[in-house]
N, CA and C atoms as an extended XYZ file, in Angstrom:
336
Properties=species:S:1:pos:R:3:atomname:S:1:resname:S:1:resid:I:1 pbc="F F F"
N         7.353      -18.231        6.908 N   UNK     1
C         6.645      -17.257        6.112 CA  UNK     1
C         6.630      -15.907        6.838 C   UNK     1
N         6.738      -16.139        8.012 N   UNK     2
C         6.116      -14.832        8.582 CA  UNK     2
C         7.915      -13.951        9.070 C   UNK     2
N         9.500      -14.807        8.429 N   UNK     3
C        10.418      -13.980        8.492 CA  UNK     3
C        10.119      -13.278        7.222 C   UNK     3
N         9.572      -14.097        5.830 N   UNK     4
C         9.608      -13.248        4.654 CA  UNK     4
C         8.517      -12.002        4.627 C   UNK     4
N         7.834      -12.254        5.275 N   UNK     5
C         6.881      -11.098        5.120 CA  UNK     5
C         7.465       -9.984        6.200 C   UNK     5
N         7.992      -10.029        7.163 N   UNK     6
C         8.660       -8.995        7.959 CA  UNK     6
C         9.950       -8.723        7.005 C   UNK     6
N        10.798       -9.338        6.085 N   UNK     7
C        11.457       -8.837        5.133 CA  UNK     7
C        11.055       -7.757        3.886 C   UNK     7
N         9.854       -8.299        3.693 N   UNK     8
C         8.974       -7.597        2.735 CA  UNK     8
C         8.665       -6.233        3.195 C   UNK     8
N         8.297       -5.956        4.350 N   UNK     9
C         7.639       -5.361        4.686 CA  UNK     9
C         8.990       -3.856        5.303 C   UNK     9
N        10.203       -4.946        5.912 N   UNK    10
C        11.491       -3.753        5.959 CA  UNK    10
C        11.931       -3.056        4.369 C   UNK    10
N        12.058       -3.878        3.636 N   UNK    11
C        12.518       -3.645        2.036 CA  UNK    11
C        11.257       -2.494        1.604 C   UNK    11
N         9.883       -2.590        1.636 N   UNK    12
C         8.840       -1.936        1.509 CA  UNK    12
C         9.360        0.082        2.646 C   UNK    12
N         9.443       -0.332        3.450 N   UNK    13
C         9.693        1.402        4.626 CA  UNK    13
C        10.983        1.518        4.023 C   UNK    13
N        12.145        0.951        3.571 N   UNK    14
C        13.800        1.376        3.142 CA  UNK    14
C        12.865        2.076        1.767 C   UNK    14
N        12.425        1.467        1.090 N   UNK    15
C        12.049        2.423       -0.158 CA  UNK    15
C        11.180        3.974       -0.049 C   UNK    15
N         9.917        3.916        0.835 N   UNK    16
C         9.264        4.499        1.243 CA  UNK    16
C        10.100        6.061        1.917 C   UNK    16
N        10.999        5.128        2.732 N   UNK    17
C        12.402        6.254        3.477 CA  UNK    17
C        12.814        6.924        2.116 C   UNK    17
N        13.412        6.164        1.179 N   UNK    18
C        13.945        6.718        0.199 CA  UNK    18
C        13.700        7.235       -1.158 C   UNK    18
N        12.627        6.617       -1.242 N   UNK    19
C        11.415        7.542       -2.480 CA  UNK    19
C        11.827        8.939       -3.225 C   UNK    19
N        12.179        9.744       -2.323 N   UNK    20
C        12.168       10.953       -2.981 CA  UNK    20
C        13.721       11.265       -3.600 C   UNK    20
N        14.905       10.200       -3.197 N   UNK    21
C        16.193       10.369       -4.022 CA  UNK    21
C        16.025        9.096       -4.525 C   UNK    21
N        15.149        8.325       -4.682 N   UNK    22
C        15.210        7.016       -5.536 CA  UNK    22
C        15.320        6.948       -7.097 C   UNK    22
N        16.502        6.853       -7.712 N   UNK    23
C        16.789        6.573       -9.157 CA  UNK    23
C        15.572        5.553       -9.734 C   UNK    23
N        16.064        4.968      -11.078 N   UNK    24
C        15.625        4.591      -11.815 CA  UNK    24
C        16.339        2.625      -11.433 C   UNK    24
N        17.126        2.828      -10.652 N   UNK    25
C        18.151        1.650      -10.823 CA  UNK    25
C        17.748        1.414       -9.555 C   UNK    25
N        17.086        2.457       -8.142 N   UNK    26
C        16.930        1.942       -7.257 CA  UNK    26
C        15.349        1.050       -7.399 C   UNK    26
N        14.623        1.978       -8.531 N   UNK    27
C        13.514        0.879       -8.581 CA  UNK    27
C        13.204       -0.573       -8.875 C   UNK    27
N        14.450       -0.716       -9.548 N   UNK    28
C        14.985       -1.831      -10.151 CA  UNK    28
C        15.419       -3.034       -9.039 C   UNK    28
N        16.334       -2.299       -8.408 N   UNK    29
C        16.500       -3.305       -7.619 CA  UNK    29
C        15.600       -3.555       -6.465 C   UNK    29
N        14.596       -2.255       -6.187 N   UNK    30
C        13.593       -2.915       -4.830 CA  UNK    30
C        12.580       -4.153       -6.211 C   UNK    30
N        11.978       -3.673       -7.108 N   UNK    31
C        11.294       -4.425       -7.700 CA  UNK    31
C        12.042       -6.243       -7.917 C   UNK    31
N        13.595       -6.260       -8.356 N   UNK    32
C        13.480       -7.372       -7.947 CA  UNK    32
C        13.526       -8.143       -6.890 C   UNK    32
N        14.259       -7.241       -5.738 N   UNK    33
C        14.087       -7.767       -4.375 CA  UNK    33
C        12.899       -8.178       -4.105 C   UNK    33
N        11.996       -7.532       -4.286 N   UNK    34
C        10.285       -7.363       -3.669 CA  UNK    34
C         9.593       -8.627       -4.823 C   UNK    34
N         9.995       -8.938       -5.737 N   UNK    35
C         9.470      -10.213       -6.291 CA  UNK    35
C        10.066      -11.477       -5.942 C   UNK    35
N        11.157      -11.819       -5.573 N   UNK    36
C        11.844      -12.920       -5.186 CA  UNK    36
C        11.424      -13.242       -3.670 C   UNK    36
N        11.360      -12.189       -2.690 N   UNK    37
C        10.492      -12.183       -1.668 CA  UNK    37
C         8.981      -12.908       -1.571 C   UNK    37
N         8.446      -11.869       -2.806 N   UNK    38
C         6.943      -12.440       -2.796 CA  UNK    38
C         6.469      -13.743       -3.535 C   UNK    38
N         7.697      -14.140       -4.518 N   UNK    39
C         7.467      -15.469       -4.644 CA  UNK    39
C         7.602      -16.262       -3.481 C   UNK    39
N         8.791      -16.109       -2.634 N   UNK    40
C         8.846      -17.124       -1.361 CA  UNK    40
C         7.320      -17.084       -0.299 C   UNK    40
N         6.952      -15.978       -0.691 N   UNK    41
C         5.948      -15.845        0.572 CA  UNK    41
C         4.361      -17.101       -0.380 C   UNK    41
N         4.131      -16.125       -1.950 N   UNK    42
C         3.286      -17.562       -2.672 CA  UNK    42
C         3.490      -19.206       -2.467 C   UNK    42
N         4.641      -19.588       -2.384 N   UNK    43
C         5.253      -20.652       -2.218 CA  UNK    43
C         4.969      -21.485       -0.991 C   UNK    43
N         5.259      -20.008        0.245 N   UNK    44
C         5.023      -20.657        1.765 CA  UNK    44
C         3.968      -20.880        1.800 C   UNK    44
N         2.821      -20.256        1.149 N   UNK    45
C         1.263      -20.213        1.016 CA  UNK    45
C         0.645      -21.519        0.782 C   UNK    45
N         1.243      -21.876       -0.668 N   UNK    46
C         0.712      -22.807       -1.121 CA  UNK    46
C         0.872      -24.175       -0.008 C   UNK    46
N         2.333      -24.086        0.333 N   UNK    47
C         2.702      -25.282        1.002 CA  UNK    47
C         1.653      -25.128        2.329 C   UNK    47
N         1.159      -24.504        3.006 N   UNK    48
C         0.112      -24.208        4.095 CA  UNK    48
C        -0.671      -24.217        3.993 C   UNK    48
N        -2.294      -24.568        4.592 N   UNK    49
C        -3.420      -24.490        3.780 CA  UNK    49
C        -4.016      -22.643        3.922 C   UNK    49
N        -3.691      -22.271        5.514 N   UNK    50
C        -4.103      -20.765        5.534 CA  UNK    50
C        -2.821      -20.033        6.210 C   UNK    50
N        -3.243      -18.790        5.832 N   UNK    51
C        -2.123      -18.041        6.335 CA  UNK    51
C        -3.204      -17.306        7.487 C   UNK    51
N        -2.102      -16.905        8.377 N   UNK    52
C        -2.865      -16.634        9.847 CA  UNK    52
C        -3.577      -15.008        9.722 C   UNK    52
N        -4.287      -14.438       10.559 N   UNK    53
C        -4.995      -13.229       10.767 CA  UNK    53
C        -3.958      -12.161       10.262 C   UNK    53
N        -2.883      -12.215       11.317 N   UNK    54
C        -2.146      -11.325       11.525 CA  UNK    54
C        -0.655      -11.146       10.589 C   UNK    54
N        -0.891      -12.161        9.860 N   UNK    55
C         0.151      -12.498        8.426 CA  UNK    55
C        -1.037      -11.754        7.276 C   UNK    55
N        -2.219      -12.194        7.186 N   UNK    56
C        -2.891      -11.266        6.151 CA  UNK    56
C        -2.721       -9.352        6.206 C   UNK    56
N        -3.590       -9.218        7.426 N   UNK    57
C        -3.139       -7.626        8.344 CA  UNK    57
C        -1.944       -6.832        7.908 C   UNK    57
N        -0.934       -7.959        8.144 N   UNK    58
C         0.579       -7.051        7.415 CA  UNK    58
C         0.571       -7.464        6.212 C   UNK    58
N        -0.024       -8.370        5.013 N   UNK    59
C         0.424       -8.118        3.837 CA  UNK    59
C        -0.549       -7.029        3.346 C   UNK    59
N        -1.957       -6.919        3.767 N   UNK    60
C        -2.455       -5.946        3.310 CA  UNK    60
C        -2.025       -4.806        3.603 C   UNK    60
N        -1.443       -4.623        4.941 N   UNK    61
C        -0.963       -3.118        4.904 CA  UNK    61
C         0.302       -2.622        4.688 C   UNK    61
N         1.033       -4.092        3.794 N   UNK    62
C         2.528       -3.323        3.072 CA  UNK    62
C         1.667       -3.338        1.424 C   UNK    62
N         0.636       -3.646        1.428 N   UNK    63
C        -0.002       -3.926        0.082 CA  UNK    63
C        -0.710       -1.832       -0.176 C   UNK    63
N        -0.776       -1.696        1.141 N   UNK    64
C        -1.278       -0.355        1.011 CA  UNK    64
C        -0.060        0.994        0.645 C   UNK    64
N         0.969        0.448        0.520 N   UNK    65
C         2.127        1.381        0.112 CA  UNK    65
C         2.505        1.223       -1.355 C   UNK    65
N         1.326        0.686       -1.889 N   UNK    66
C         2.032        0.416       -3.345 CA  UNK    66
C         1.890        0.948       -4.558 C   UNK    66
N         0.719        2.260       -3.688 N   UNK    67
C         0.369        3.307       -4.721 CA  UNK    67
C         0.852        3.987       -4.791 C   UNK    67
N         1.673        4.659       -3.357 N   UNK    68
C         2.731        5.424       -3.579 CA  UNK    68
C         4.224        5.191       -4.013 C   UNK    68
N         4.484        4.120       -4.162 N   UNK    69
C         5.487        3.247       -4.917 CA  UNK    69
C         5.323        3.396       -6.432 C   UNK    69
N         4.174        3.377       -7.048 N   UNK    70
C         3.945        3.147       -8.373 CA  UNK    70
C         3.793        4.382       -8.880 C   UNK    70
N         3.558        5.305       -7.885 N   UNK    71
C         3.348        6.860       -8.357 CA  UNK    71
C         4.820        7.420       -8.514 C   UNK    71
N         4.990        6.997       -7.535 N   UNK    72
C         7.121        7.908       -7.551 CA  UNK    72
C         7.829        6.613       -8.824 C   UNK    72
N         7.436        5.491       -9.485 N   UNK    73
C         7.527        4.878      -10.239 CA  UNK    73
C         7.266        5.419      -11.775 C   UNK    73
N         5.488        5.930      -11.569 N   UNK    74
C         5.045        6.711      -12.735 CA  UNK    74
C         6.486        8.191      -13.247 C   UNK    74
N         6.517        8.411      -12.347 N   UNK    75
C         7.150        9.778      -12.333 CA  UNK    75
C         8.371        9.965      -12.327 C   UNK    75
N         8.922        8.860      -12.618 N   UNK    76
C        10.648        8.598      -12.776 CA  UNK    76
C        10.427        8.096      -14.452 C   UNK    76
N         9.130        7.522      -14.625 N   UNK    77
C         8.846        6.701      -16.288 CA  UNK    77
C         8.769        8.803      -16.917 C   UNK    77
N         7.532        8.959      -16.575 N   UNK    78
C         7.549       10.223      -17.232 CA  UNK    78
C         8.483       11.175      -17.464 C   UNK    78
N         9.249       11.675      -15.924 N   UNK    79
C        10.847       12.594      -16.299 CA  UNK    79
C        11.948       11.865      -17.853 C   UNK    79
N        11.760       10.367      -17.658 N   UNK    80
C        12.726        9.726      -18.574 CA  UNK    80
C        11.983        9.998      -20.153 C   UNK    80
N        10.669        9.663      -19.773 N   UNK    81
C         9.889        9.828      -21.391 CA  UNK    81
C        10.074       11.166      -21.760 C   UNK    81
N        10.309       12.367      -20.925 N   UNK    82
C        10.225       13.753      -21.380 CA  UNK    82
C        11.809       14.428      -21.864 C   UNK    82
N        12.491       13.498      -20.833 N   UNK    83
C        13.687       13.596      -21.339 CA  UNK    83
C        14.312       12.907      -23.223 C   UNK    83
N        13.674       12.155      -22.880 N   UNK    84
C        14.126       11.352      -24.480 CA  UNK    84
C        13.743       12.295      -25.626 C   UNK    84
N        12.231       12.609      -25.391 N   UNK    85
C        11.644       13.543      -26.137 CA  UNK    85
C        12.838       14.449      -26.261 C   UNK    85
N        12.452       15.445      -25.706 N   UNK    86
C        13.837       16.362      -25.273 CA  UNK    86
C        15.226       16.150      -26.745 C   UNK    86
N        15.339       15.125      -26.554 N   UNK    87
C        16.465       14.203      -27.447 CA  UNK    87
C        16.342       14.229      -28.862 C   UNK    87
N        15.024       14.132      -29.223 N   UNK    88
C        14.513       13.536      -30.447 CA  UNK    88
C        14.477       14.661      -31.048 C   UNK    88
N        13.868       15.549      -30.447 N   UNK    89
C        13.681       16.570      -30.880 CA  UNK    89
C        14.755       17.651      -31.343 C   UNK    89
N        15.569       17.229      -30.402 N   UNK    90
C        16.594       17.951      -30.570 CA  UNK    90
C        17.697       17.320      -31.679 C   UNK    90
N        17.903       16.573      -31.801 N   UNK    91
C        18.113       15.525      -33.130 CA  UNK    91
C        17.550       16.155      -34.079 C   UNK    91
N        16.533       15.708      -34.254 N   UNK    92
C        15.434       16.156      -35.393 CA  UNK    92
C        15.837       17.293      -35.880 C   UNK    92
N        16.102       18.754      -34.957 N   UNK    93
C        16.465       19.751      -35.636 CA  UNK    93
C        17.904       20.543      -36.093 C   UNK    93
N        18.732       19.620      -35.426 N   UNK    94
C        20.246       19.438      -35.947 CA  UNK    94
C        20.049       18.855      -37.136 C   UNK    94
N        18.978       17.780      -37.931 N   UNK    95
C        19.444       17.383      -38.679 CA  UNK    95
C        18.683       18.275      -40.197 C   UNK    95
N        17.795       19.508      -39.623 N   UNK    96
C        17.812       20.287      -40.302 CA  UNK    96
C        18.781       21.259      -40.594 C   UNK    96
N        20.086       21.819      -40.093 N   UNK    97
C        21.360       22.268      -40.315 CA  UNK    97
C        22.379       21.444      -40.997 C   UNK    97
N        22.152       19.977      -40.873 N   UNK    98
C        22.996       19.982      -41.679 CA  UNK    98
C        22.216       18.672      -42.555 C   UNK    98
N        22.685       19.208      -44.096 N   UNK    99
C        22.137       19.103      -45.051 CA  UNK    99
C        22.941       17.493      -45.604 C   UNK    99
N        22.178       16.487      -45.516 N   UNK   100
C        22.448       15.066      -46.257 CA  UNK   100
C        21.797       15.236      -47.667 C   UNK   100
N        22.696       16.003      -48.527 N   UNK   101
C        22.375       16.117      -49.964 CA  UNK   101
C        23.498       15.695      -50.899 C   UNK   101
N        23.611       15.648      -51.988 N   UNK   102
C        24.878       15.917      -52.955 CA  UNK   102
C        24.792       16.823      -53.621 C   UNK   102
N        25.546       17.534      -53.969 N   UNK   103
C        25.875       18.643      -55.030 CA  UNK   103
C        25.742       18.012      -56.727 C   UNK   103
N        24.806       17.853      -57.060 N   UNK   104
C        24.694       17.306      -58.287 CA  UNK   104
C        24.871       18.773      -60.101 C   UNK   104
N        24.727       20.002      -59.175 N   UNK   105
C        24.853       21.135      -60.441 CA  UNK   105
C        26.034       21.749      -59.834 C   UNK   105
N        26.800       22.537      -60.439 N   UNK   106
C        27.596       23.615      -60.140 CA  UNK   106
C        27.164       25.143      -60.921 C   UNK   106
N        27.355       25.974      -60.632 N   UNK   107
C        27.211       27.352      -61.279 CA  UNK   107
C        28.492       27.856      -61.565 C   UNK   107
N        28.469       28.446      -62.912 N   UNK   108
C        30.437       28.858      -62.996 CA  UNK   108
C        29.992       30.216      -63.786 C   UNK   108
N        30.691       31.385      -63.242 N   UNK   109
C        30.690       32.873      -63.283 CA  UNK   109
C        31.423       32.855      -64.323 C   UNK   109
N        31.246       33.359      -65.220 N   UNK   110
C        32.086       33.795      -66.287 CA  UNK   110
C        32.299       35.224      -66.595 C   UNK   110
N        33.296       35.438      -66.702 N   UNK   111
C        33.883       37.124      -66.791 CA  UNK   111
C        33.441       38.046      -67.732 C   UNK   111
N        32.877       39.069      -67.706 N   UNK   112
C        32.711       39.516      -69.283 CA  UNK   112
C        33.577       41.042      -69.887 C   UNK   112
């Protein structure tokens, strides 16, 4: 248990390092890294009756990086939500130029 939680906890500072050029795809993949991890660590748990002092100590304090994880998280959701907008909108008013009608009258000039 205590290699997965020193895994957890490297995977946790590689993101932290990289936060500020972190895509949308890098969240992706720390999030599933960081769950397949933390299932192994639930797992080691259960099979143990306690986990030691200094195994709690470090999960709480990779547990303390997870606000700033979820914030640079929030804020990759929002750029994408503002972007789409962006989209819709812009849609929306292309599809006021061009006109999905039929020509159902004609007008005809006659000479006099």
């Amino acid at each position: 248990m205590d290699e997965l939680i020193e895994q957890l906890e490297r995977l946790t500072k590689q993101m932290l390092a990289a936060l500020d050029t972190a895509d949308a795809d890098d969240m992706v993949a720390f999030t599933e890294r960081r769950e397949h991890l933390v299932s192994g660590i639930r797992s080691a748990m259960e099979s143990t009756s306690e986990a030691s002092a200094s195994q709690k100590s470090k999960v709480q304090s990779i547990l303390a990086y997870d606000f700033t994880i979820q914030s640079a998280m929030a804020k990759l959701r929002d750029d994408a939500l503002t972007e789409h907008n962006k989209f819709v909108v812009a849609k929306k008013n292309k599809s006021v130029y061009e006109a999905a009608y039929v020509e159902d009258s004609y007008f005809i000039d006659k000479r006099k």
